[in-house]
N, C-alpha and C positions, 0 to 999 in steps of 0.2 A: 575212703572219704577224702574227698577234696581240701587240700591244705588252708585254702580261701577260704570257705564257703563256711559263712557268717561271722568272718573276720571285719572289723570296721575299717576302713582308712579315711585317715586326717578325721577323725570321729564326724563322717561325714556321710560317707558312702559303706552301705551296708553291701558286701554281695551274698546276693543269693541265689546264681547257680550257675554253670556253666554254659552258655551256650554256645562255643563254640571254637575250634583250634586251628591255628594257621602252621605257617614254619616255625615264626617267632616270638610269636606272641597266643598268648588265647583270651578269648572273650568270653568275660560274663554278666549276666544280669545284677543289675543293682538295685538299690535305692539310695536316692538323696533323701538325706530328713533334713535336709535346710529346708529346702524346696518342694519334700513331699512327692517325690518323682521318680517314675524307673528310669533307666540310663544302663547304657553298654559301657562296661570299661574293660579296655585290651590290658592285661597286663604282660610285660615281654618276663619269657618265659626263665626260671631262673638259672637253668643250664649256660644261657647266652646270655645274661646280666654280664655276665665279666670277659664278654665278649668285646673290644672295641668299637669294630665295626659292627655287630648289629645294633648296639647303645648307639652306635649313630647315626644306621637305619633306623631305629624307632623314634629316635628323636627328631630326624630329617622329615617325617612323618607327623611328627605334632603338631611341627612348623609348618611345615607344610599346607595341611590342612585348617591350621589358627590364620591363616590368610584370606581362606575361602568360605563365604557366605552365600549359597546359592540352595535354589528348592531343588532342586536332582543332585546336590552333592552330600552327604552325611554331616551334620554339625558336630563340631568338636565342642565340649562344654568347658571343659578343663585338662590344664594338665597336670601332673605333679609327681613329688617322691614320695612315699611316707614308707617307713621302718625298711630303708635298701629297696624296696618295691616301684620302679618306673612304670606309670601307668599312664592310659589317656582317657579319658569321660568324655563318652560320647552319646548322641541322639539315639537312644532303642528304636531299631524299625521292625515295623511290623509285616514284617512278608517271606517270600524264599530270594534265595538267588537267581538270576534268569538263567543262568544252570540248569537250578532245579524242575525253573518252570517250564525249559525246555524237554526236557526229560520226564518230566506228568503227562505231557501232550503228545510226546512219544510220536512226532510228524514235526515236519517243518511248520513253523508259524505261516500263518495268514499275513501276505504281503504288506496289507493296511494294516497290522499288528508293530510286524518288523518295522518299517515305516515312523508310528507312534514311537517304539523304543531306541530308534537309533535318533529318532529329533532329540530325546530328552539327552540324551548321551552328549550329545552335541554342543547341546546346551549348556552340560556340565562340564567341558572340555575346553567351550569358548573360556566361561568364567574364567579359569585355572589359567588359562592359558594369559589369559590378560592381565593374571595377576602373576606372570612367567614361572610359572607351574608345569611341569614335565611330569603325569602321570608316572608313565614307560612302564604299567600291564595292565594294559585295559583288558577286559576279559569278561566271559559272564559268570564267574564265580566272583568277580569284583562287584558286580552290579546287583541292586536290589530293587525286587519287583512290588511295590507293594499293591494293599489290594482294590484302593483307587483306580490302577493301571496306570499309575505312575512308576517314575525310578530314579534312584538313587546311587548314583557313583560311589564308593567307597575303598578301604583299605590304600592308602593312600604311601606303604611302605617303602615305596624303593621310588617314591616320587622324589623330582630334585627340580633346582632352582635353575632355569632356562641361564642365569648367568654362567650358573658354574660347571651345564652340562658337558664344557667343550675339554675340562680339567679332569673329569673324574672320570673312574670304571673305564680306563681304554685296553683295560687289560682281560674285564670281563662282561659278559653282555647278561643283563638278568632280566630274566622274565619269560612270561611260559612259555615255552618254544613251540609250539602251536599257532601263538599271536602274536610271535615276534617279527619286530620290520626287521629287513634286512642292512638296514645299518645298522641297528641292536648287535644282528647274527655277529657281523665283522666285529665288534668293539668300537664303531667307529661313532663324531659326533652324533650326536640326537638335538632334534627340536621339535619341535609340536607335530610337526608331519610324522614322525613317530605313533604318536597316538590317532592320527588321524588312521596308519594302516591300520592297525589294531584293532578300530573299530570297524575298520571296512570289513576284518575277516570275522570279525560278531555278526554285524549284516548279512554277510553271505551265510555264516553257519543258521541264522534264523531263519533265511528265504529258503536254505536247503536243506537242511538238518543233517548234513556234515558240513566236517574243518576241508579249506580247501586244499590242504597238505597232509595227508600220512608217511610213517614212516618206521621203519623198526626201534632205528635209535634217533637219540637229538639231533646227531650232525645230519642223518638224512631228511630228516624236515628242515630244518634250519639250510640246506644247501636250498632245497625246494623254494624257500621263500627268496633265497637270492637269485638265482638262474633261473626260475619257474614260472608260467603265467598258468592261474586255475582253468579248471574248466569252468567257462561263462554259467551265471548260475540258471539261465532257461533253460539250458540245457540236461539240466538234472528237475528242474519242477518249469514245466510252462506257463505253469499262472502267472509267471514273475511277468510285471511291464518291462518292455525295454531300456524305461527311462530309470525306474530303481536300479536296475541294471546293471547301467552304465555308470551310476553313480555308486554302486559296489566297487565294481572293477575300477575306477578313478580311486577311489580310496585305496584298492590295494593294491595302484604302480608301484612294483618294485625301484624306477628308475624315481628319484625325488623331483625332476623336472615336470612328472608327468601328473603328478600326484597332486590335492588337493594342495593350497601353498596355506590354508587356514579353517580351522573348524568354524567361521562364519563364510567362508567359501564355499562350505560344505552345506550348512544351512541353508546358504541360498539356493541351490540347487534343491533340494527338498521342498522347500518352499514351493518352488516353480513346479514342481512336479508335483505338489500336493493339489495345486489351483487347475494345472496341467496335465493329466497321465499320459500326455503324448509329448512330455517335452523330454527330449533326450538332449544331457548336454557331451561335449564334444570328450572323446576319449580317444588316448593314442596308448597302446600297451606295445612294453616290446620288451623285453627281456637284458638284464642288468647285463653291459658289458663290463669286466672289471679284471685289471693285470691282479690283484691281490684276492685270491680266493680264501685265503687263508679266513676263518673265522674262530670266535671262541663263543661257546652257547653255556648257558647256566651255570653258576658259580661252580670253576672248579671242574665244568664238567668234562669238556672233550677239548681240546687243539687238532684241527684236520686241516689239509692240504690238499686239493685235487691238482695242483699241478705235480706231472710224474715226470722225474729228471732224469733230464736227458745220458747223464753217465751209468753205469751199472753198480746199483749200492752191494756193499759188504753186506756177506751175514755178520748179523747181528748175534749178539752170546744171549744162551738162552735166561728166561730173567724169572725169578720166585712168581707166582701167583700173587698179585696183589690182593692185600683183604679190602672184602666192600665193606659197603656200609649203604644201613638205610636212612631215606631222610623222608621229613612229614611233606603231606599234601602240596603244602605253599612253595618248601621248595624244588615242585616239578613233575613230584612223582616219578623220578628216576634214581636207578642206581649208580653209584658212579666211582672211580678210582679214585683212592685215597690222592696218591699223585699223579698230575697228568702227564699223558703220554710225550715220549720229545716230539719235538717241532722239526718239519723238514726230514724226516727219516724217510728214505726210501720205502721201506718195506709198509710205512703206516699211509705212505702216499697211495702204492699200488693198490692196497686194500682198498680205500677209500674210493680209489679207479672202479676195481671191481665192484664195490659195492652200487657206484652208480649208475654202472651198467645195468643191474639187476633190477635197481629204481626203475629204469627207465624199461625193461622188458616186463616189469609187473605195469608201473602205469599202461602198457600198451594190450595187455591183457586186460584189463581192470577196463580199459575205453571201450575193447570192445564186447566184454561179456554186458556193461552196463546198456550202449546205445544201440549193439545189434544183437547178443546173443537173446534179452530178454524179450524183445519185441520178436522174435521169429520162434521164442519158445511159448510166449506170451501173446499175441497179438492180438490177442480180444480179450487186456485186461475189464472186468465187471465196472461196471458204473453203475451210479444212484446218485435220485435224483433229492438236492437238499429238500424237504420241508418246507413251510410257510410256518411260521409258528408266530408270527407276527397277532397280536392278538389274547394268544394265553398268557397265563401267570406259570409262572415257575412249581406253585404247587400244585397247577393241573397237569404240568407236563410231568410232574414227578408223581401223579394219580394215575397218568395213561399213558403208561410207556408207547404205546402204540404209534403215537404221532410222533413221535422222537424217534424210532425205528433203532438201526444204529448208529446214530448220529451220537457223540457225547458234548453234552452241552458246558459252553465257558460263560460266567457271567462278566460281563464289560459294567462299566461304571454307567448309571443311574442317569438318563436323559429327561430334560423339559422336551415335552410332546403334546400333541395331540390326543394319542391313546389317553383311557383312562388308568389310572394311577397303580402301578402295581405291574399293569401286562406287558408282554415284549412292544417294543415298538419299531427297534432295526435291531438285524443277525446279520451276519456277516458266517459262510458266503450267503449271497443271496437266494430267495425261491426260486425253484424250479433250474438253479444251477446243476449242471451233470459235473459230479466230483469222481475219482477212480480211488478203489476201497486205499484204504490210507489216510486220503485226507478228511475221515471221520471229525471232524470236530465242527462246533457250530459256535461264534460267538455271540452273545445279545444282550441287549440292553434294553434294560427295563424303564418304561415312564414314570416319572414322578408326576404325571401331570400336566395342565397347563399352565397352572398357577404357583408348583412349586419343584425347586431344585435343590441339590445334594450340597452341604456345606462342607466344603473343602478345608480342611486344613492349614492354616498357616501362621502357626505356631512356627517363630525361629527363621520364619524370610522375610526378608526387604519390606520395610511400610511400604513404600511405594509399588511394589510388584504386587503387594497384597490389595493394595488400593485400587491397581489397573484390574485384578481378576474380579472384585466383589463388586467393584462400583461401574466402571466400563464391560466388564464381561458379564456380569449377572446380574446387576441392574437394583442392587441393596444397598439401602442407604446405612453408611458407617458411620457410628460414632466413636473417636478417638482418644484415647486415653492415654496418660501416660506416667510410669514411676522408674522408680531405682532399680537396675539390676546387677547384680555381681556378677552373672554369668552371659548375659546377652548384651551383643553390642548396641551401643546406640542407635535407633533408627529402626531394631529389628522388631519383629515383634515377639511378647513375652507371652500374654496368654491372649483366648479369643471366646467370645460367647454368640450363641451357641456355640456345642461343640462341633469338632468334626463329625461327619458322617449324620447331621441333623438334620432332616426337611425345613427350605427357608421358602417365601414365599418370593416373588418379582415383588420390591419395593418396602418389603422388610427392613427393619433397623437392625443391625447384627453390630456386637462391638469390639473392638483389638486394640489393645495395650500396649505400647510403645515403650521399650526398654529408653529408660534417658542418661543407661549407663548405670557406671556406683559411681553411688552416691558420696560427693565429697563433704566429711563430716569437718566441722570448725571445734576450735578447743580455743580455753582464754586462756590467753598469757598471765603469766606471776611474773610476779617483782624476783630478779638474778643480783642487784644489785647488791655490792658486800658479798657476796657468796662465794666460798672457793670454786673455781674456775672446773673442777672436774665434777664438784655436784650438781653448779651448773648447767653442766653439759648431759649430766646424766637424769635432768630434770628436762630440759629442754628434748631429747630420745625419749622419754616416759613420754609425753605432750601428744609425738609425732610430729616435732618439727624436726629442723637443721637449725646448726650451729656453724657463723663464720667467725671464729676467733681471730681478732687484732690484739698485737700487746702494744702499750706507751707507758710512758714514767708516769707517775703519780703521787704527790706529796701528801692526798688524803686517803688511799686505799692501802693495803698494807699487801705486798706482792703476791700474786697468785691471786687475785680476787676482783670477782667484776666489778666496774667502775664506770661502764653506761651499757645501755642498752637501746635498740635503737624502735621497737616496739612498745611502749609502751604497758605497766603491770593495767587487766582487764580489757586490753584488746582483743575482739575473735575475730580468729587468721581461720583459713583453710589448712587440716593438717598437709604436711609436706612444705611449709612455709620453712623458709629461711631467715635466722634471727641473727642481726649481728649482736657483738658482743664485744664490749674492750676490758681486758684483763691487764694491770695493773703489774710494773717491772720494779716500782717500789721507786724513792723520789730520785731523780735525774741526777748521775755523776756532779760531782764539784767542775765545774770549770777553771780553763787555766787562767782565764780573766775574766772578770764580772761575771756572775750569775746572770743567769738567762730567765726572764719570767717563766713560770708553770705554762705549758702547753695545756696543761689537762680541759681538754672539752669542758661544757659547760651542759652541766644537766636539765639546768633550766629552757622553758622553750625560748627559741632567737629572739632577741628585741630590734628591732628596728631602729638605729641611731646616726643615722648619717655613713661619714667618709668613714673608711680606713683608718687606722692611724697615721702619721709620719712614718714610714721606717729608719728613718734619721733618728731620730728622737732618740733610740736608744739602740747605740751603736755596737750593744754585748750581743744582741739577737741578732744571729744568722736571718737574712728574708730571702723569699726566691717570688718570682711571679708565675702563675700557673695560670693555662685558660680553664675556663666551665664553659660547658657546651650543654646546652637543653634540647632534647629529642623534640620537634613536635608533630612527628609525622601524622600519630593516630590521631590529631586534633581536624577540626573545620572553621574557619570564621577566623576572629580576631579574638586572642585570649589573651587573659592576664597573667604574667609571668615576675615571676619575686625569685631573685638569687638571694640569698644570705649564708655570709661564710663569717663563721664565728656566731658573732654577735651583730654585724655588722650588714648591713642591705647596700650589696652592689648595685643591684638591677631592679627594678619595679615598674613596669611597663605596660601596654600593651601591643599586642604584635599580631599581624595579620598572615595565618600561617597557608593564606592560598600566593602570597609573597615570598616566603620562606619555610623551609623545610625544620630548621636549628637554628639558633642565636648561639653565639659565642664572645663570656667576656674575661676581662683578664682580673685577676685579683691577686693581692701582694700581701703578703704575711709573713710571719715566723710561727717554729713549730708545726704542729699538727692540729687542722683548725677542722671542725665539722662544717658539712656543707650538707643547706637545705635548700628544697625546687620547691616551690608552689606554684600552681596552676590554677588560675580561676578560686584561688584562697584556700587550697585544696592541696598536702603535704602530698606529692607522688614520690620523692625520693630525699634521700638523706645519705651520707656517707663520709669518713674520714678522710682526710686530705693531707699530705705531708706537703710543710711548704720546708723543703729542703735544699740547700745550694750542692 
């Protein structure tokens, strides 16, 4: 039995099962009872709690993704500790990995599939990226398929902040060595073109249904991806357009010159090819020249060298068996030496020599059993012709296998059509296409109709993205709503009616909830005055305010004890307000010559009485003169402005602030005098003043 499982945290979140385990963390199902909702939370696993660095991998992770607000990216709902427990709260998706959904299909995707899943990718990569976001393992056990035929970016663990990319890990490259760019392989900087190859080689593995690099161990794929160009992916399936293509093979230039320079560079290109299937944009491939071969691939894993030095190495003394060890799924799936091998040793260079020779006389075998041995053992692989299925419903094609033949059918998301409501209306590939046994699969999409379409989901994205898709893209008129949320940001949306996955009609009313944030609660002030200063304070923390303590002399408070306040008892503040406070030093030392009038503020509100006094008049008080300076940037027009310090009205005016930004006046006192702003008759500030020489 799972240690979790119907444990609460922060008596918030119930889980209830596991679904799922990485390197460092594992995920499981929950519930919120705040909110009444299931939700994923990762918790990092407790072997690597007392771990440094992966406490800050997973918390690089939380950050990470608390940045990002996008519909192809996974929402983060929360983070937090409860009982030594780091966890993150996240959006439950409802689908496989495109992993897994590659592997049901057991063929390469359908072009215009791949196509759909690397826009969204794309999409989720600008985002990040704009918010200087470094994925750095993009991969299809990262990505989630759901069953809209959408996706979702995710697991966001070994992502880092574009500032700081050029500072950290130069010692080690992490990420799956399959999808690693080759400045990963080396340790060397990263920035977003990183994830741009990444996704190039998910592209290619969708259009082909291989990685464009195998290998026995790390270093031989990870050399691959540095010195190596794939084989072009028509080459292995000739469905492929030239124009996807060529925007695979741009995405995975090894040299970074050559290579997409941003995932909206990327986009465009797709774009153009989506309007276009004859638009090919320019590619140049050519193979990484580089004096430093040296690289390091997955934490810990290997140090190799293919340059073989020119003097003749020493034997080496023979060395104990190293014990392995195994690690989970996320980190690699490989085994690997406790410590790694030395750097620059002859013997582990030659090896390395050798092994890439071997590389290289299997890929030449490998080339040609693929492009000639099969076709001359082969050559009149079987074809069959797709179907028309354009027309039935899904449960007559599952009444009469016959028309399906062996075709196995994918359902695609729910189109407004023509057809009547229910029957196929487009498959992909098309009738009367000639497919070769393999590419068994058929996608379609069912009509809803002409009057009615599929209610998308958009729960947790952008009002505004949500606004372009329901009111510009599908033609329903919205109405908007909006409350308090703890967990969604401002502007997002919170919940939606109907639900997802509802039949809506062209010109339906459909409505979504706008998060306007949490909710800032107000509390009233009490009377501190007379109060010792630390009940005070610990009155003013119960509230949810702040406390700025000032101390001065006072003949009428007895020391330690408030003696103004500058809020008012029965005013509501917003909590997080700041209250000052003047605490009482008990009455003002003897002087060595005349006594000095009491300084102590005046509790009363200011009177208006004219001038100053003399500061002649009485020559035992210390005066100084100070300016006051009034803001009036946030104003418009001609406002009225009132200084008073003390008791007394310097300034009263009015002043035209498309003239002036501030006014500045001088005022002369002794002691410590309070100073009040008034604006249009209206107190915006108040504050003590030492008028001190």
């Amino acid at each position: 039995m799972d240690q979790y499982i119907g444990k609460m945290l922060d008596n918030r979140y119930e889980i209830l099962e596991c679904i799922g385990t990485g390197g460092m963390a594992v995920v499981y199902k929950a519930r919120c009872h705040r909110l009444n909702r299931l939700v994923a939370i990762k918790i990092l696993k407790p072997e690597l709690a007392s771990d440094a660095d992966f406490r800050r991998r997973f918390h690089d992770e939380s950050q990470a993704v608390a940045m990002l607000s996008n519909a192809n990216i996974v929402s983060v709902y929360d983070v937090s500790r409860s009982d030594g427990l780091d966890y993150i709260v996240m959006e439950l998706v409802d689908g496989l990995t495109l992993k897994q959904y590659m592997q049901r299909r057991g063929t390469p995707l359908n072009w215009r599939e791949a196509q759909h899943f690397i826009t969204q990718i794309m999409r989720a990569l600008s985002h990040a990226h704009s918010r200087g976001i470094i994925h750095r393992d993009i991969k299809p056990h990262n990505i989630m398929v759901l069953r809209d035929g959408s996706v979702k970016v995710t697991d966001f663990g070994i992502a880092q902040l574009a500032s700081a990319a050029q500072n950290t890990m130069t010692q080690e490259a992490i990420g799956s060595v399959h999808y690693i760019s080759p400045e990963q392989a080396k340790g060397s900087h990263v920035d977003c073109r990183t994830d741009i190859y990444s996704a190039g080689v998910v592209l290619y593995e969708m259009l082909t249904g291989r990685l464009p690099f195998e290998g026995d161990t790390p270093v031989a794929v990870a050399i691959q991806h540095i010195k190596s160009i794939p084989v072009p992916p028509c080459d292995l399936n000739r469905d492929i357009p030239k124009g996807l293509e060529a925007i695979t093979m741009k995405a995975m230039a090894p040299e970074l010159s050559q290579r997409y320079a941003s995932a909206d560079e990327m986009l465009e290109d797709l774009k153009e090819f989506r309007k276009n299937p004859d638009y090919e944009p320019d590619v140049r491939m050519e193979p990484v020249e580089t004096d430093e071969p040296t690289m390091v691939v997955p934490t810990k894993v290997i140090t190799a060298s293919v340059r073989v030095p020119v003097e003749h190495p020493k034997a080496a003394p023979a060395r104990p068996e190293r014990r392995r060890r195994e690690v989970a799924e996320d980190d690699y799936g490989y085994d690997y030496d406790d410590e790694p091998p030395r750097r620059g040793g002859g013997v582990a260079a030659a090896v390395v020599g050798i092994a890439l020779v071997l590389v290289l006389i299997g890929g030449i075998f490998y080339f040609l059993w693929n492009f000639i041995g099969r076709e001359l053992l082969n050559p009149q692989a079987q074809e069959f012709e797709v179907p028309d299925l354009r027309g039935y419903t899904l449960e007559q094609l599952e009444q009469n296998k016959t028309v399906v033949g062996g075709f196995e059918i994918v359902e695609g998301p729910v189109k407004k059509s023509e057809y009547p409501e229910g029957q196929i209306c487009e498959q992909d590939p098309a009738p009367k296409t000639k497919v070769k046994e393999g590419g068994m699969t058929i996608t379609v999409n069912v009509s809803g109709g002409e009057d009615k379409m599929y209610m998308p989901g958009v729960e947790t994205w952008d009002s505004r993205q949500a606004l372009k898709i329901l009111q510009d893209e599908m033609g329903l008129k919205v109405k908007q709503e909006e409350e308090f949320s703890e967990t969604i940001t401002k502007g997002f949306v919170v919940a939606q009616n109907p639900q997802k996955d509802t039949w809506v009609k062209e010109g339906e009313e459909v409505t979504i909830v706008i998060s306007k944030g949490p909710e800032i609660k107000q509390v009233t002030v009490t009377r501190f005055i007379n109060m010792p200063i630390e009940e005070a304070k610990a009155q003013v923390e119960q509230l949810g305010l702040k406390a700025a303590v000032t101390e001065h002399y006072s003949d009428e408070y007895d020391e330690g004890r408030v003696s103004w306040q500058n809020i008012e008892q029965g005013t509501q503040v917003d909590k997080g307000t700041t209250i000052d406070l003047w605490v009482s030093l008990g009455p003002e030392p003897e002087p060595s010559a005349e006594p000095s009038p009491s300084d102590e503020p005046s509790s009363e509100p200011p009177v208006e009485s004219g001038q100053l006094p003399d500061p002649t008049e009485n020559v035992a008080a210390p005066t100084s003169t100070k300016p006051i300076t009034v803001d009036l940037t946030a104003y418009e027009g001609t406002v009225d402005v009132r200084i008073v310090v003390g008791d007394v009205t310097i300034f009263n005016n009015g002043v035209d602030t498309d003239m002036t930004a501030s006014i500045t006046r001088q005022a002369t006192a002794s002691g410590t005098q309070m100073v009040y702003i008034y604006i249009n008759g209206s107190l915006v500030s108040s504050y003590p003043l030492p008028f001190t020489t």
